[in-house]
C-alpha positions in Angstrom: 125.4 34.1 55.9 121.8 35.0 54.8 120.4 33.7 57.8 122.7 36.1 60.1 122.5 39.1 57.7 118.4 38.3 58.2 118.5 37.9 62.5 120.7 41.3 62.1 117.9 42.5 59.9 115.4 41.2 62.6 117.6 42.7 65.4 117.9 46.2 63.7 114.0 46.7 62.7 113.3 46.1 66.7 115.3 48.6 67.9 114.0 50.9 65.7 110.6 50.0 66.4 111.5 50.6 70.2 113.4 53.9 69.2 109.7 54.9 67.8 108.1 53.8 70.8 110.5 55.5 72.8 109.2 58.4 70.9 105.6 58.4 70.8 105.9 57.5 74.7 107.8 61.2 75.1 106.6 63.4 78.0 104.3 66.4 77.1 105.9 69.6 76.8 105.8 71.7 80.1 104.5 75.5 79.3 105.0 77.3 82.4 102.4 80.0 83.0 102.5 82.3 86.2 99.1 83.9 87.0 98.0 85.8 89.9 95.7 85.1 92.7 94.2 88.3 93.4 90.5 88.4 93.0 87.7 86.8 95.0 85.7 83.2 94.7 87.6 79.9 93.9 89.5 81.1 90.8 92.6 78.7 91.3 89.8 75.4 90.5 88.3 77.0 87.6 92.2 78.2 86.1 93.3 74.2 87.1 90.2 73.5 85.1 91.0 75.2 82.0 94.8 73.7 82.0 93.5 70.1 82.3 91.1 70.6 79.4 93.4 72.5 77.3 95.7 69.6 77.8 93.6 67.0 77.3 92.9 68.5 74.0 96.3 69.0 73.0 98.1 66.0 74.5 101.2 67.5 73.2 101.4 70.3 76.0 101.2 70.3 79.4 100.2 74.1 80.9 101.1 74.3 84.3 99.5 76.9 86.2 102.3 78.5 88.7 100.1 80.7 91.5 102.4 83.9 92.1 100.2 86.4 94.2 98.9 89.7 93.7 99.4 91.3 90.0 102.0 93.3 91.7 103.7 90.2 92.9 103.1 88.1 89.9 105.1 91.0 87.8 108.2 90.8 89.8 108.1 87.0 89.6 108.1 87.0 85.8 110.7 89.8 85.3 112.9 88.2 88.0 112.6 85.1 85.9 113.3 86.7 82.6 116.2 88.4 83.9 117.6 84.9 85.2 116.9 83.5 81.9 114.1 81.2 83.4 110.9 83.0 81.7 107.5 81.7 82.2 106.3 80.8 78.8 103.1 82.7 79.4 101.7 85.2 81.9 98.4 86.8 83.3 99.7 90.5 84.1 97.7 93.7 84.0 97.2 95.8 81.0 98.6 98.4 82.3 102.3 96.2 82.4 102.3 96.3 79.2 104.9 99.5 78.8 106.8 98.1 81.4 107.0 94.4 80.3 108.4 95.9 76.4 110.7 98.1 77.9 112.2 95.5 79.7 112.7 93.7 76.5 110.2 91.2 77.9 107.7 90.0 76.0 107.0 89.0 72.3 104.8 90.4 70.1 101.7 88.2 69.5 101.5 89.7 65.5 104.5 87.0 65.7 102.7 83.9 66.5 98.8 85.4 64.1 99.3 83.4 60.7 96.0 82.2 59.7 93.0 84.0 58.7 91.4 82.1 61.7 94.3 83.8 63.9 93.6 87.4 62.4 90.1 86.9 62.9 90.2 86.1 66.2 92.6 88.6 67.1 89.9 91.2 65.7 87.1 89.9 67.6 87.9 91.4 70.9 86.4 94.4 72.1 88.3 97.9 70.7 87.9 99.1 74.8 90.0 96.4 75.9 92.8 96.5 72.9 93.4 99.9 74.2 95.9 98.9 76.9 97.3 96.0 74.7 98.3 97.4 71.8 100.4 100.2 70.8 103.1 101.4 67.5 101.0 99.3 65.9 101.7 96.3 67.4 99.5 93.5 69.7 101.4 93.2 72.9 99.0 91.5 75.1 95.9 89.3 74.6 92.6 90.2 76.6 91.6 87.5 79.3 90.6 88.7 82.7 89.2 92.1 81.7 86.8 94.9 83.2 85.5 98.0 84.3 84.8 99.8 87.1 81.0 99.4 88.7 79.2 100.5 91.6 77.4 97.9 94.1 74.6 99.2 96.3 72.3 97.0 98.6 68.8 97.7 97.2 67.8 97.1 100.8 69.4 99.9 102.5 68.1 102.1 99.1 64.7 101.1 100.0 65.2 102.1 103.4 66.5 105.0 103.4 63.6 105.7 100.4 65.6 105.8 97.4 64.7 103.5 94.5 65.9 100.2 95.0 66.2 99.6 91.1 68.2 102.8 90.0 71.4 103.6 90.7 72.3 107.2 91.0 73.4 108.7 88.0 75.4 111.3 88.6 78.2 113.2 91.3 75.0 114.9 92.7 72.6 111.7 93.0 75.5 109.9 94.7 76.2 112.7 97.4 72.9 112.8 98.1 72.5 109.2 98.3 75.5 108.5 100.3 74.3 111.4 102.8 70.7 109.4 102.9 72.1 105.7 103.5 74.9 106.4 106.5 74.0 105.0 109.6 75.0 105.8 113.2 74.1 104.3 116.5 73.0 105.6 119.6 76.8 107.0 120.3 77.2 108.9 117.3 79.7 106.4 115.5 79.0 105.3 111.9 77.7 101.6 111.3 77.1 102.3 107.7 79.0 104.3 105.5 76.7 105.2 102.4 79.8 104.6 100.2 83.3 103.6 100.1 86.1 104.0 97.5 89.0 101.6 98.2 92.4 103.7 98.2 95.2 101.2 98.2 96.3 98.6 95.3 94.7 100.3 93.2 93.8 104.0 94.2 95.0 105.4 90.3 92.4 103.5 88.9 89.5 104.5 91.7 90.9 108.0 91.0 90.3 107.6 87.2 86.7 106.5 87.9 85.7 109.9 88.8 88.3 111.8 85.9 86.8 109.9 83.2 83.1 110.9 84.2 85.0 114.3 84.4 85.6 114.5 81.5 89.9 114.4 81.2 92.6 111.6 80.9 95.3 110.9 83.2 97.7 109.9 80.3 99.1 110.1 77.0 97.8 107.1 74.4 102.1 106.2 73.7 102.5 106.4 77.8 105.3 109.2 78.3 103.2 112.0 79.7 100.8 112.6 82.6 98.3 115.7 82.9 97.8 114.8 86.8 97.4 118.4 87.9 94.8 119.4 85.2 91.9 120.9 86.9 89.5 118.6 86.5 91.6 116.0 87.7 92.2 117.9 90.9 88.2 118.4 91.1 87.7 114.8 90.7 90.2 114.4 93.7 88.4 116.8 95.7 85.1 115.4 95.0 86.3 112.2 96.8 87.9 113.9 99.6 84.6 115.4 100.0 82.8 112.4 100.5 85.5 111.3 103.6 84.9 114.9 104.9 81.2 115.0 105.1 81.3 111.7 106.8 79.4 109.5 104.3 83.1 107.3 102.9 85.5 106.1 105.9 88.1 108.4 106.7 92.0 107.1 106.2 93.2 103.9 104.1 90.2 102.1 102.7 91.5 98.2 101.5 90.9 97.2 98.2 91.1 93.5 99.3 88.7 94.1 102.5 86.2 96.3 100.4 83.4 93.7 99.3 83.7 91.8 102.8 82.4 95.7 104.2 79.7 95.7 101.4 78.4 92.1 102.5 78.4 93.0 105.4 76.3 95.9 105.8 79.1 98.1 106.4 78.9 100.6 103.5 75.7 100.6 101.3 77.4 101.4 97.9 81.2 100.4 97.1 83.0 101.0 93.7 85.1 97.8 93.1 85.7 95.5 89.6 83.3 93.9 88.3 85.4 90.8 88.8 84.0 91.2 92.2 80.7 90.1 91.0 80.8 86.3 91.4 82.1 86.4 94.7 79.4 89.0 95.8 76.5 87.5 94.2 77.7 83.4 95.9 78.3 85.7 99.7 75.7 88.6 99.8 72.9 87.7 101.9 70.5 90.6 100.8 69.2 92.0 96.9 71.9 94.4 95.4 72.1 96.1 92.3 74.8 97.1 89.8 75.1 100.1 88.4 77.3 102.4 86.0 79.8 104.5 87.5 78.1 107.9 88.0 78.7 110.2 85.5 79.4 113.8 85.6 80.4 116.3 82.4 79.4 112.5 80.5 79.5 109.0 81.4 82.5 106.3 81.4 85.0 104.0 83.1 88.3 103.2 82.8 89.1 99.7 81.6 90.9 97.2 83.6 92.1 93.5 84.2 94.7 91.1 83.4 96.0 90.1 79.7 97.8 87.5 78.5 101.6 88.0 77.9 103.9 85.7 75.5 107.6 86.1 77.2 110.4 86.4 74.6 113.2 84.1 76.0 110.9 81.3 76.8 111.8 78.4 74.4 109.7 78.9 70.6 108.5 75.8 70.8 106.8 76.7 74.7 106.0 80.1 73.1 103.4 78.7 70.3 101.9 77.0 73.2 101.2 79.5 75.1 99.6 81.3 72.0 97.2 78.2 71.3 96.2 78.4 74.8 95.2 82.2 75.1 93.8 81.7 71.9 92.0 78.6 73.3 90.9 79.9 76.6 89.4 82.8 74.8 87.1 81.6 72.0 83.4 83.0 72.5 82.4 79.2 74.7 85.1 79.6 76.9 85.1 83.4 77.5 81.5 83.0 78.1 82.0 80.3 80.9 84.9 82.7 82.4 82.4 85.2 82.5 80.0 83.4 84.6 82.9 81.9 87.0 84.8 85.2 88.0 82.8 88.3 86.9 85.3 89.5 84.6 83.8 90.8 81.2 83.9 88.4 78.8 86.1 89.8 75.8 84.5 89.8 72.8 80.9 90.6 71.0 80.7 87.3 69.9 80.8 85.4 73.6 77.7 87.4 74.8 75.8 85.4 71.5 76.4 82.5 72.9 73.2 80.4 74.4 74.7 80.3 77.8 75.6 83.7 78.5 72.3 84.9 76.7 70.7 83.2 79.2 72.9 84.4 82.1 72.6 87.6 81.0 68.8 86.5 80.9 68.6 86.1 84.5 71.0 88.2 86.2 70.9 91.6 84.5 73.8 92.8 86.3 76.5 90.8 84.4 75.7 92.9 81.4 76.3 96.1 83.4 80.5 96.5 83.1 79.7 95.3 79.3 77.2 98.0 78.6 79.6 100.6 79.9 82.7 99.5 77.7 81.6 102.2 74.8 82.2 104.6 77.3 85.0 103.6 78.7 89.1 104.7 78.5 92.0 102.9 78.5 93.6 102.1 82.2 96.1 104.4 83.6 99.3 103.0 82.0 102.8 104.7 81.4 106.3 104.0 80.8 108.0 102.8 84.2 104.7 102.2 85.4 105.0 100.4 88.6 107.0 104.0 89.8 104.9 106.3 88.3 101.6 104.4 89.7 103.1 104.4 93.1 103.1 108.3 92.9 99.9 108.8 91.8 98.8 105.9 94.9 100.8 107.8 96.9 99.4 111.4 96.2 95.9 110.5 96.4 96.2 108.9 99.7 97.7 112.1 101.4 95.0 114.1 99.8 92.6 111.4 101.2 94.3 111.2 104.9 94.5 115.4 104.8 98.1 115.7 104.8 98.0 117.8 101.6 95.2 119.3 99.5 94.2 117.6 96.7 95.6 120.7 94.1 99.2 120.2 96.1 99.0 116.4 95.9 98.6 116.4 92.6 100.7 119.3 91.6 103.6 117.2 93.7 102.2 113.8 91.6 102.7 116.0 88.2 106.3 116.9 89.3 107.9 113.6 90.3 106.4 111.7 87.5 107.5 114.3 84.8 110.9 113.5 86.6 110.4 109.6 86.2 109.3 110.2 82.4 111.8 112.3 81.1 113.7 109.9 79.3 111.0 108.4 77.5 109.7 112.1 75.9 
């Protein structure tokens, strides 16, 4: 009788033994994340990259990186999702989402998932310019990743040429006219081979728009998002200031591409474009000539308006998939990391403390022009952002482009703009 009670004994303890093993053997957990392909240079290996290390480190996770398109097209993917009850557990969307993605009951707060002093101190160490479009009521919406400002490219070449000086950007509205006026090219037929700069109107005309306001001197937007001054008359004058550009000849008349913009700079097409700095990798691999980076121009002061992508925790994902996703945007961003990111896309890296670090010191060492969209965040604003912001964006995109294609003037554009997007906003007053 002992004997059996033992083998039973014997029996028992193996099963539980393989019950354990069974256990420890369990898959990783899978933490969807959806981020968008919409920026220049190999960015898909260096995201693939980060996953892999992350989950090497934490064996206990698996990130999977889910390529979903343009911002725009990443958005639609991750509210579609939500909506079905399938939501990512993690998203790269822009900061300017951010209204949108809490109105649709979206996304979590990260203050939810911040519980150690190493949490609150990390979550302080990013630069005030970039919370500006991800936190508001007093709460952390979004997590800065993929952030930047506005900058303007010019082949020091064509400066040199046309006898400007090849190591200074032009300061100011007046500078740049001049400038642009001094580096257009013609051939023998009278048709432009080189525009001496170009502003890229679709995608993201609101924020090209913003990069001559904020030198003006006015915001587009309330800080809470329910209200647009997009009539004011320095907006209009910033409008008019670009439309000027097209009508002297100098910036290419019609639709400019965001997408197609640094392929015109690279090749020789315009002498000065005004892109994101997360341009910068991709231009400095593909250029073939010496170009500079400068500051946006200024006018009543200087100043650009913030940009980029933050992360977003999504509030139906499973918890469990949720404090994943936090250790991993709190991961990918620690000063190391953001530095390396820096270096690989172009983006600003997001805090004071990654620009200490050895490597991007000596980056920053020997390419100056990293440290130009860094240099301009004290001046910059928050990115256009409002309630219902993909409709209230397109009206704005919209506006400009008629005002840019001469269909209306620029004070009718945006008197039309101010109307429909009052209309749009109502709700939210």
């Amino acid at each position: 009788m002992r004997r059996q009670t033992f083998v039973h004994g014997v029996i028992a303890a193996a099963a539980g033994l393989g019950l354990a093993g069974t256990a420890l053997a369990q898959s990783p957990l899978e933490v969807p994340f959806y981020y968008p392909v919409a920026v220049g240079g190999p960015i898909t290996k260096v995201i693939d990259g980060y996953a892999a290390d992350f989950n090497k480190a934490h064996p206990q996770y698996k990130i999977t990186p889910i390529y979903a398109g343009t911002y725009q097209e990443t958005i639609v993917k991750a509210l579609t999702a939500h909506k079905a009850g399938k939501a990512p557990a993690t998203s790269v969307l822009l900061s300017t989402d951010m209204f949108t993605l809490m109105d649709e009951g979206a996304i979590a707060p990260i203050d939810d998932f911040v519980k150690t002093d190493a949490d609150k101190a990390w979550l302080k160490g990013f630069y005030p310019a970039f919370m500006a479009n991800s936190q508001t009521g007093g709460k952390t919406w979004g997590v800065p990743f993929q952030r930047s400002t506005v900058v303007m490219y010019y082949n020091k070449e064509a400066f040199k040429e046309a006898g400007l000086n090849p190591d200074k950007a032009p300061q100011n509205w007046k500078e740049l006219k001049e400038a642009a006026h001094k580096l257009t090219k013609k051939d023998a037929s009278g048709k432009v081979v080189q525009y001496g700069i170009q502003i890229p109107s679709t995608g993201f005309g609101y924020w090209m728009l913003q990069t001559l306001t904020t030198p003006n001197d006015v915001l587009l937007a309330n800080e809470s998002g329910t209200r647009v001054m997009l009539n004011h008359p320095k907006v209009v004058e910033a409008l008019n200031f670009w439309v000027s550009l097209v009508k002297d000849g100098v910036h290419p008349a019609g639709v400019v591409e965001w997408g197609t913009t640094p392929r015109d700079f690279m090749e020789k097409k315009a002498a000065i474009i005004v892109t994101t700095t997360g341009n910068l990798t991709n231009i400095r691999a593909n250029a073939k000539f010496d170009f500079g980076v400068g500051q946006i121009a200024g006018n009543v002061r200087k100043g650009s308006p913030t940009g980029g992508g933050n992360f977003y925790i999504f509030k139906n994902a499973p918890r469990d998939q949720q404090q994943a996703a936090f250790e991993f945007a709190k991961w990918v961003t620690q000063p190391e990391r953001a530095a390396q990111w820096s270096m690989d896309s172009g983006y600003v890296a997001v805090s004071p403390a990654a620009y200490e670090t050895p490597v991007l010191k000596k980056y920053g060492q020997e390419f100056p022009q990293a440290l130009v969209a860094r240099d301009q965040l004290p001046v910059s604003v928050a990115e256009y952002s409002t309630h219902e912001n993909q409709r209230v964006t397109k009206v704005l995109n919209d506006a400009i482009q008629a005002a840019l294609n001469g269909t209306k003037t620029a004070a009718q554009a945006m008197d039309d703009a101010q109307k429909e997007s009052e209309r749009i906003l109502r709700r939210y007053k």
